[in-house]
Backbone as CSV, one residue per row, in Angstrom:
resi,resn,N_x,N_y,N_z,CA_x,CA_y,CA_z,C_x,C_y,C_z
1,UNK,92.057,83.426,111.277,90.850,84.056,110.804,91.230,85.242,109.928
2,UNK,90.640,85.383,108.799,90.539,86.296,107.894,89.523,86.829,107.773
3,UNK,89.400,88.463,107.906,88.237,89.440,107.610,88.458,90.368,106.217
4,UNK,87.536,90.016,105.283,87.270,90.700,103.994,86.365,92.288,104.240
5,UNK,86.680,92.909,104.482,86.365,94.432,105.282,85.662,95.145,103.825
6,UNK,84.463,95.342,103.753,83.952,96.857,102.887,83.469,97.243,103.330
7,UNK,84.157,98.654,103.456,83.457,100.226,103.772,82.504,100.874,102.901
8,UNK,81.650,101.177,103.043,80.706,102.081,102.074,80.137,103.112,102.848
9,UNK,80.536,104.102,102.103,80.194,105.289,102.443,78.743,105.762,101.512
10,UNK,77.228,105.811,102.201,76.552,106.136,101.123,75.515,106.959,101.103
11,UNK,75.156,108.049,100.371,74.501,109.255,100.566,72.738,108.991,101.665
12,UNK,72.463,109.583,102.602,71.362,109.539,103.257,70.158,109.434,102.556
13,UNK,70.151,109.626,101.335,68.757,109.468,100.979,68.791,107.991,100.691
14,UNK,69.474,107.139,101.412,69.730,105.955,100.090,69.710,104.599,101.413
15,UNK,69.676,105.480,102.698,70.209,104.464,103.492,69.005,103.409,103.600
16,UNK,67.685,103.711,104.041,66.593,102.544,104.146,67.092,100.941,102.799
17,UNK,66.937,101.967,101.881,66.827,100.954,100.965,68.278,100.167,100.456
18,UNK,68.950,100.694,101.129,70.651,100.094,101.079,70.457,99.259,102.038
19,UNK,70.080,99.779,103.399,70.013,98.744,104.175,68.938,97.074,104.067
20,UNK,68.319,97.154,103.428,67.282,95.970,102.791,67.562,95.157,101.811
21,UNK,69.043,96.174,100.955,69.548,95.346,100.126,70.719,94.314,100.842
22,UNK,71.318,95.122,101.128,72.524,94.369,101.749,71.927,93.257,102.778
23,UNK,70.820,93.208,103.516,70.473,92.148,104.140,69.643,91.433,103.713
24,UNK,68.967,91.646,102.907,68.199,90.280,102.137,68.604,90.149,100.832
25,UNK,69.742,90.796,99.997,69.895,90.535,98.986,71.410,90.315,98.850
26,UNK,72.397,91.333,98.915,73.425,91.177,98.754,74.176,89.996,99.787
27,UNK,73.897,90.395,101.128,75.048,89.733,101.777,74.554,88.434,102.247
28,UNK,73.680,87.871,102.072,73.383,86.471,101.117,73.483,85.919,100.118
29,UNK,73.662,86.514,99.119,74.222,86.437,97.888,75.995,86.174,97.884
30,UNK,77.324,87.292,99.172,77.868,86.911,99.060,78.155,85.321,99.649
31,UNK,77.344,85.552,101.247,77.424,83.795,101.907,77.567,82.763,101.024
32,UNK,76.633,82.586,99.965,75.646,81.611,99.342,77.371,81.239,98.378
33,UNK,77.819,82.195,98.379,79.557,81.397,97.309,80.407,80.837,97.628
34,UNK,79.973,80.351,99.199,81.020,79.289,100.130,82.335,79.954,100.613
35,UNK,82.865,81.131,100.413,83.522,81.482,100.800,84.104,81.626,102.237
36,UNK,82.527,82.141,102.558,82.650,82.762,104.078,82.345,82.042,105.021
37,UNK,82.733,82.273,106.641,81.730,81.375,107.822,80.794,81.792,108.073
38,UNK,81.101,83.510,107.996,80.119,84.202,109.212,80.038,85.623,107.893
39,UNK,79.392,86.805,108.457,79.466,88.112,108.306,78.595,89.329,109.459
40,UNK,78.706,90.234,109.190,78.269,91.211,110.077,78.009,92.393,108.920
41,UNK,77.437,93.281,109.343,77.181,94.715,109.044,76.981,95.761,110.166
42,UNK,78.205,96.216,110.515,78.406,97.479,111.285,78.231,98.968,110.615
43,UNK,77.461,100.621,111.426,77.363,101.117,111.209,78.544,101.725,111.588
44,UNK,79.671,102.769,111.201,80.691,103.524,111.930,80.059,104.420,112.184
45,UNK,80.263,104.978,113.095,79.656,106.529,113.949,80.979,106.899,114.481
46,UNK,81.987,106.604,114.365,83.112,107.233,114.454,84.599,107.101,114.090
47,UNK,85.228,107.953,112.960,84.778,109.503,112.804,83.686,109.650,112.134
48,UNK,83.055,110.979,112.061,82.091,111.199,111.160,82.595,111.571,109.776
49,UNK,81.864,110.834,108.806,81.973,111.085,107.500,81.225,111.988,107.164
50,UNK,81.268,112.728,105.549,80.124,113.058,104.814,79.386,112.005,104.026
51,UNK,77.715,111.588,104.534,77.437,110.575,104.410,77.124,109.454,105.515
52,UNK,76.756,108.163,105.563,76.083,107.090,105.877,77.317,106.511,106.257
53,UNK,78.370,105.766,107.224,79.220,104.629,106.816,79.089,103.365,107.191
54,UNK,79.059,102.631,106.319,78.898,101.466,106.923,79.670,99.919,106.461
55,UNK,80.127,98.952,107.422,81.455,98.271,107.109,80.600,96.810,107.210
56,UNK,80.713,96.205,105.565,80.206,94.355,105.832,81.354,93.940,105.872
57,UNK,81.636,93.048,107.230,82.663,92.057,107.066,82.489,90.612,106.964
58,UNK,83.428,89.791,106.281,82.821,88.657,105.629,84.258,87.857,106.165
59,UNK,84.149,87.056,107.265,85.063,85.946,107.851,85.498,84.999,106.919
60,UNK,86.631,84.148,106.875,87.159,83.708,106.008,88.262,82.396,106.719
61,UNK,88.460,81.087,106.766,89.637,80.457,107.220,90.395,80.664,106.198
62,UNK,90.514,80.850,105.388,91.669,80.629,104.111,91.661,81.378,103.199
63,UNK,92.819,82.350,102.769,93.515,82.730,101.878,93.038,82.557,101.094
64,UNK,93.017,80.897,100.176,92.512,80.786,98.935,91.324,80.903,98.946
65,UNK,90.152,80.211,99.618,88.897,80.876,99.551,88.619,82.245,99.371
66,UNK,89.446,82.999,99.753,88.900,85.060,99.809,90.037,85.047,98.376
67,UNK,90.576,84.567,97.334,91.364,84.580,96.479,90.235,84.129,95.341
68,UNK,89.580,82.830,95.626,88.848,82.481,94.514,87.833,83.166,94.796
69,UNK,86.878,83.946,95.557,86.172,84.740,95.530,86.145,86.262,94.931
70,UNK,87.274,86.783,95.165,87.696,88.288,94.909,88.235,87.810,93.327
71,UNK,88.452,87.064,92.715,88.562,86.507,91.353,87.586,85.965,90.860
72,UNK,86.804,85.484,91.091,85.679,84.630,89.935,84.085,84.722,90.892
73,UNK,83.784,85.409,92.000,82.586,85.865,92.442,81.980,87.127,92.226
74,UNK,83.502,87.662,93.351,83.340,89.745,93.075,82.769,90.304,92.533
75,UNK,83.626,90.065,91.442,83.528,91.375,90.283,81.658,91.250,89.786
76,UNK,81.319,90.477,89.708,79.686,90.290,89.265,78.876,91.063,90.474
77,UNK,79.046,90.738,91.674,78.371,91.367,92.724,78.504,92.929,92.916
78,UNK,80.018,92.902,92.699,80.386,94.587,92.650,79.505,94.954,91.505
79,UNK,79.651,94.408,90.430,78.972,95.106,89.624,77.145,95.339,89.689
80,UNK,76.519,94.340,90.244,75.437,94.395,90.880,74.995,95.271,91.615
81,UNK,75.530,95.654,93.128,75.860,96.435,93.268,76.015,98.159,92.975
82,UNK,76.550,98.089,91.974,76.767,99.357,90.927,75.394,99.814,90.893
83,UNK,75.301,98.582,89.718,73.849,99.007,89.354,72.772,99.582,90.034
84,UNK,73.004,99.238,91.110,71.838,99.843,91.969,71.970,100.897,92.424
85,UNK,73.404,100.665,93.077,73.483,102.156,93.653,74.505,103.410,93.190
86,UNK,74.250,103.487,91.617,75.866,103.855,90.859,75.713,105.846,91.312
87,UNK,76.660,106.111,91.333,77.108,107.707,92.089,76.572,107.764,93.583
88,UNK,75.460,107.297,94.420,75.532,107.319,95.390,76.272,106.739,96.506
89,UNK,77.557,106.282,96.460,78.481,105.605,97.117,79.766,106.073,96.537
90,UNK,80.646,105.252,97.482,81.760,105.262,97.301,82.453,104.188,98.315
91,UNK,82.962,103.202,98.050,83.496,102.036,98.800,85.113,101.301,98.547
92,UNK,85.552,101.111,99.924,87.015,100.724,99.608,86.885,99.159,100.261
93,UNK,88.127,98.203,99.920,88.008,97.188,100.346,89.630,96.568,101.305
94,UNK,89.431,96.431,102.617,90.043,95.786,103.071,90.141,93.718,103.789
95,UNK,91.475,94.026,104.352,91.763,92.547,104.096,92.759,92.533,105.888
96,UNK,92.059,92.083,106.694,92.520,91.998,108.119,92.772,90.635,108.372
97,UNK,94.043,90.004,109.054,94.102,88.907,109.888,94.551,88.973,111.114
98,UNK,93.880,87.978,111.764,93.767,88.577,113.006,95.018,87.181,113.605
99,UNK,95.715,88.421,114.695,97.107,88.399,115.366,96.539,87.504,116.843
100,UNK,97.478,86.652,116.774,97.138,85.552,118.164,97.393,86.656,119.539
101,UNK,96.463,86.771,120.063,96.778,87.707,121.581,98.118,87.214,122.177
102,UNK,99.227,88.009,122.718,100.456,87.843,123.552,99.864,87.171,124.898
């Protein structure tokens, strides 16, 4: 299993309507590119940031699937994205696989 991890950190005045995007717009939008199995949207409450944080993760069996996505999907959504919410954020992107328990 592969987890495609974004953090977004994003200013409080912004959270209602961030949150409405990302669930009826964006993170259906990413599903809908076959990439993924599953996803989630977690709030972090710890540590505290300056700001909102909050982490979509987007499940993955394969390498190349999160390869042809982060190449020929991404960049359009990120930029989508932007648009909406450009200076009120700030977001990094990680890439977790998960280790068979001992």
């Amino acid at each position: 299993m592969i987890v495609f991890n974004v953090t977004t950190i994003i200013e409080e005045s912004i959270q209602a309507e961030y949150l409405t995007f990302m669930q009826q717009e964006h993170m259906p939008l990413v599903m809908a590119t076959g990439a993924f199995t599953s996803s989630n949207l977690f709030l972090l409450t710890e540590p505290v940031n300056e700001g909102i944080t909050y982490c979509a993760q987007y499940i993955t069996d394969s390498e190349e699937k999160l390869e042809n996505y982060r190449l020929n999907q991404s960049p359009s959504l990120q930029e989508h994205f932007k648009n909406k919410f450009d200076g009120k954020y700030v977001a990094f992107r990680s890439v977790l696989h998960l280790i068979d328990p001992v």
